[in-house]
C-alpha positions in Angstrom: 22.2 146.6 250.4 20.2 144.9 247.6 20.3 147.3 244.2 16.5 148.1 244.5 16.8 150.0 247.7 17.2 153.9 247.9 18.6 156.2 250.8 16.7 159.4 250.6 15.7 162.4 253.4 12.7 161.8 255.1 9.8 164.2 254.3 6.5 165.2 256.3 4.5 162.9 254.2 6.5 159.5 255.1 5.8 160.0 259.1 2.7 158.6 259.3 3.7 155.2 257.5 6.9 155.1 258.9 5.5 155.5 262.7 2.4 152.8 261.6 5.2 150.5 260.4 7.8 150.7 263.4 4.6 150.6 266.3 4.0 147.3 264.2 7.1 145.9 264.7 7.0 146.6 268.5 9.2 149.5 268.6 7.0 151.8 270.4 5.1 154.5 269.2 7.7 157.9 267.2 5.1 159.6 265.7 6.1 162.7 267.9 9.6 162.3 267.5 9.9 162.2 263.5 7.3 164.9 263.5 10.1 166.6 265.5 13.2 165.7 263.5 11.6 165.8 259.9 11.2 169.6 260.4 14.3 170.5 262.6 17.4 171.4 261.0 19.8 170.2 263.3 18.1 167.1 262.2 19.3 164.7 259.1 16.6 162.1 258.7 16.7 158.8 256.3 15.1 156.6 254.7 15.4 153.6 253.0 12.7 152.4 250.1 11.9 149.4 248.1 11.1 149.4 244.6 7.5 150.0 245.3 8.7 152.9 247.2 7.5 151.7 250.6 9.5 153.3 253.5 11.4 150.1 254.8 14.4 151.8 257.3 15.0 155.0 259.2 18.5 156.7 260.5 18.9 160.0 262.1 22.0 161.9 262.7 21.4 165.4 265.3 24.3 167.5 264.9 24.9 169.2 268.5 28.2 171.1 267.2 31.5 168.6 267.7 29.3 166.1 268.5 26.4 164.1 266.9 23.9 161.5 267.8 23.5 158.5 265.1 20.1 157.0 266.6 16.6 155.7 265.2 18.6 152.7 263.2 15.6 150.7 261.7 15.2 148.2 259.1 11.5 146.1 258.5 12.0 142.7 259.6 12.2 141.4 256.5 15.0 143.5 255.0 17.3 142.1 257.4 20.2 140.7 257.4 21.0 142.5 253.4 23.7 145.3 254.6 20.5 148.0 254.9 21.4 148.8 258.9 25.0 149.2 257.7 24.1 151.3 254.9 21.5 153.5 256.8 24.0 154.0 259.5 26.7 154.9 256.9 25.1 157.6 255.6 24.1 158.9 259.1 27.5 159.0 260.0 28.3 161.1 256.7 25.6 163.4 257.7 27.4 164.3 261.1 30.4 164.5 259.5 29.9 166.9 256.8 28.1 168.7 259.2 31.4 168.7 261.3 31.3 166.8 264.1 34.7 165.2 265.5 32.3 162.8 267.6 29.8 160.7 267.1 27.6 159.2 269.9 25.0 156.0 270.0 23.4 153.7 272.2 23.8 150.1 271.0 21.1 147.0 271.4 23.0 144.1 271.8 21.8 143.0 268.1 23.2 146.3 266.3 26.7 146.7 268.6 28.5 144.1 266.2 27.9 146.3 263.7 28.8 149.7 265.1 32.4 148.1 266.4 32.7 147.3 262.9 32.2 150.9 262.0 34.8 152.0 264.7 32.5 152.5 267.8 34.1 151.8 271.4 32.3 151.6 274.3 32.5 155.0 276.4 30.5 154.6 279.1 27.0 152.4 279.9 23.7 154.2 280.5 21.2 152.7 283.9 17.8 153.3 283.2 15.7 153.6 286.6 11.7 154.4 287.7 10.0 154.9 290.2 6.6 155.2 290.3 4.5 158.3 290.1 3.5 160.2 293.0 0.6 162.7 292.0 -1.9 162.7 295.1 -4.4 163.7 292.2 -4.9 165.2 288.6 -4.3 168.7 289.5 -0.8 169.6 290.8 -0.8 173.3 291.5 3.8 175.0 291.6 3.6 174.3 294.9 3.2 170.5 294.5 6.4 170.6 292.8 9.0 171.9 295.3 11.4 168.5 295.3 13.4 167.8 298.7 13.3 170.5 300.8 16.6 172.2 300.7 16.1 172.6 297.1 14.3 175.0 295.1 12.3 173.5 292.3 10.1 176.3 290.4 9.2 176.3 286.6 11.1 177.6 283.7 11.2 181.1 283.0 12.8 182.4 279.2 15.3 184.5 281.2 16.9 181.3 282.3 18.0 179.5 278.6 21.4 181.0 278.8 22.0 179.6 282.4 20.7 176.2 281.2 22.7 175.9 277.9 26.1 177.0 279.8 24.8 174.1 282.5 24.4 171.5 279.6 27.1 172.0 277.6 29.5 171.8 280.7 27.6 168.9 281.4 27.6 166.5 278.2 30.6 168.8 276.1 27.7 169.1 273.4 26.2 172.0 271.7 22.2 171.3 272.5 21.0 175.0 272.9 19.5 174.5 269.6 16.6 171.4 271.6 16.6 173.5 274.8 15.4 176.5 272.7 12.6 174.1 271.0 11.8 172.4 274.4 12.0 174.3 277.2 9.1 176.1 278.5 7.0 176.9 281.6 4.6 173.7 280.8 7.5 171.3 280.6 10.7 172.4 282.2 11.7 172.4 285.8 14.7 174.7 287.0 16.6 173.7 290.5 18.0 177.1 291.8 20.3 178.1 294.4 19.7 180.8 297.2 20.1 183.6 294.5 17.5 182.4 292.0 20.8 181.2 289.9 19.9 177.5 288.0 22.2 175.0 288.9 19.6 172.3 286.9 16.8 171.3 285.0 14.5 169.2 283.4 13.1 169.6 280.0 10.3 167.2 278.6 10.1 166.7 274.8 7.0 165.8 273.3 7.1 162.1 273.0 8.4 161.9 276.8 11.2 161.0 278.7 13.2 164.2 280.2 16.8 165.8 279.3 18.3 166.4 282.8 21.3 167.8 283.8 22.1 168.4 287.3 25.4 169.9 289.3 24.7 167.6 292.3 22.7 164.4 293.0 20.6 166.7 295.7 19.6 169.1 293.0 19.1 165.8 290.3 16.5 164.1 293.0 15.1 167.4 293.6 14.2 167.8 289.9 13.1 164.2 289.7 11.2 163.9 292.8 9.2 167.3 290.9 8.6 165.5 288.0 7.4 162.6 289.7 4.8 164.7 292.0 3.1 165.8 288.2 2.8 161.9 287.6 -0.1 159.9 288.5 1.2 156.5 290.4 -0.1 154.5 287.6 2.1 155.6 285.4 6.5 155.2 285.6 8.8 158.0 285.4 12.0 157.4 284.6 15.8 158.3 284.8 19.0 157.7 282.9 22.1 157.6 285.2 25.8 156.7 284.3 26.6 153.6 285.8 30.1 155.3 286.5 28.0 157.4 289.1 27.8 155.7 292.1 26.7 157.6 294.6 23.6 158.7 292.3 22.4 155.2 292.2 23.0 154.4 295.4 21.0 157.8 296.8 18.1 157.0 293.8 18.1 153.2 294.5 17.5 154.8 298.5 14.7 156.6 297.7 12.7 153.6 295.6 14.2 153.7 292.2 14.7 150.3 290.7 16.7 149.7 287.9 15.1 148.9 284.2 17.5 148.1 282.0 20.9 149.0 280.9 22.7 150.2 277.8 26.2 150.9 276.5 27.3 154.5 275.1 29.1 153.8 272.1 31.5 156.7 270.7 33.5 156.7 267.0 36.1 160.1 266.9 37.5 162.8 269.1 37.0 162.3 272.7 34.5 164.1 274.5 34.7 166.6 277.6 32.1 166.1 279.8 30.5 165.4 283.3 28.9 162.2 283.4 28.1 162.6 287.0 26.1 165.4 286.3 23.6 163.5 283.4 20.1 162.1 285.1 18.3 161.8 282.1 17.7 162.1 278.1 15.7 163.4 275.6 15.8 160.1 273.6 19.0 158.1 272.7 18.9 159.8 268.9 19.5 163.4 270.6 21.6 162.9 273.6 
């Protein structure tokens, strides 16, 4: 990393450069999301500055108990190449680790993977990305649009059910992630699949910027949840799903009902094993969370 670069927090006042620069360099738009993790405390966020003190890189580590996310690894195009990735992703890593986390977790592009096997990162698993387009009949969806298949109930959240759905994740990914349920969920953006009893055995949560964090006991009550979401969804636009490829009979029942694949991506981990379900993961808050 050249001698005139500094690793510092991110604060309030760098998001709007820092989301102007990365939409710039075609990364898509994470306004929402560092308006998110700047003020979150399970939330380390860095930068990296040049001697003129422009924001130039980005790293976040989430701490969700024994494990952590390292994600949002960006350096300006022309910074690369100098050891700033490695040093960004360095310090994310201390982050977690101090913060005590036996595992760390990231998603890899094929241009930063070289790296994070240099740093001791193994391939655990690979992520499929699949949409489907929406199916809104119109702009108002009233509850009882959103009902999924038919021998699932789909109704929204209600604050009675967080326990339920924090015991359901963590079994689920072996993470602690009550802390984004608790800032997520809500009527307006979560979806709850529920047995005869009224007792979740799903969900759905929708962050700000998008995407949805869902964890399902059973591919029925997973393409109940999704078919939900996609009923909210105007068929212009693409919802989408994250599936591990190790769950077969999830892609083949999604790839049934008109989901095409997107892309793929491997799920890199550095430390402790991890106890959890794959088969019951359908989809993430973003690849810097989990």
């Amino acid at each position: 990393m050249p001698p005139t670069v500094r690793l510092r927090p991110m604060t309030s006042a760098d998001v709007d450069p820092v989301s102007a620069a990365i939409l710039a360099d075609d990364w898509g738009d994470r306004r929402s999301w560092f308006e998110f993790a700047v003020g979150h405390p399970r939330c380390t966020v860095l930068c990296a500055t040049d001697d003129d003190g422009t924001v130039i890189g980005t790293g976040v580590a989430t701490h969700n108990g024994p494990v952590a996310w390292i994600g949002t690894i960006w350096v300006a195009a022309v910074h690369r190449g100098a050891g700033l990735g490695r040093a960004l992703t360095e310090a994310a890593i201390e982050a977690a680790e101090a913060a005590g986390a036996r595992s760390l977790l990231l998603v890899a592009t094929s241009a930063g993977r070289p790296l994070y096997e240099r740093l001791g990162f193994t391939e655990e698993a690979r992520y499929v990305i699949l949409e489907r387009a929406g199916g809104a009949s119109s702009d108002e969806v009233t509850e009882a649009d959103a009902t999924g298949h038919s021998t699932r109930i789909v109704r929204a959240y209600r604050p009675g059910d967080l326990p339920a759905l924090a015991t359901l994740d963590a079994v689920a990914t072996g993470e602690d992630r009550a802390h984004l349920l608790t800032a997520f969920a809500a009527p307006g953006t979560t979806r709850v699949v529920v047995d005869a009893s009224d007792r979740p055995t799903g969900f759905l949560v929708r962050p700000p910027w998008g995407g949805g964090a869902t964890i399902a006991v059973d591919a029925d009550d997973a393409l109940a949840l999704l078919e939900a979401r996609r009923r909210t969804t105007p068929p212009e636009r693409h919802v989408r799903c994250g599936v591990v490829a190790s769950n077969e009979r999830a892609l083949e029942r999604l790839t049934r009902d008109g989901w095409t694949e997107a892309w793929t991506t491997p799920r890199l981990l550095r430390g402790d094993p991890i106890d959890w379900h794959p088969a019951q993961v359908y989809g993430q808050f973003n690849f810097a969370l989990g």
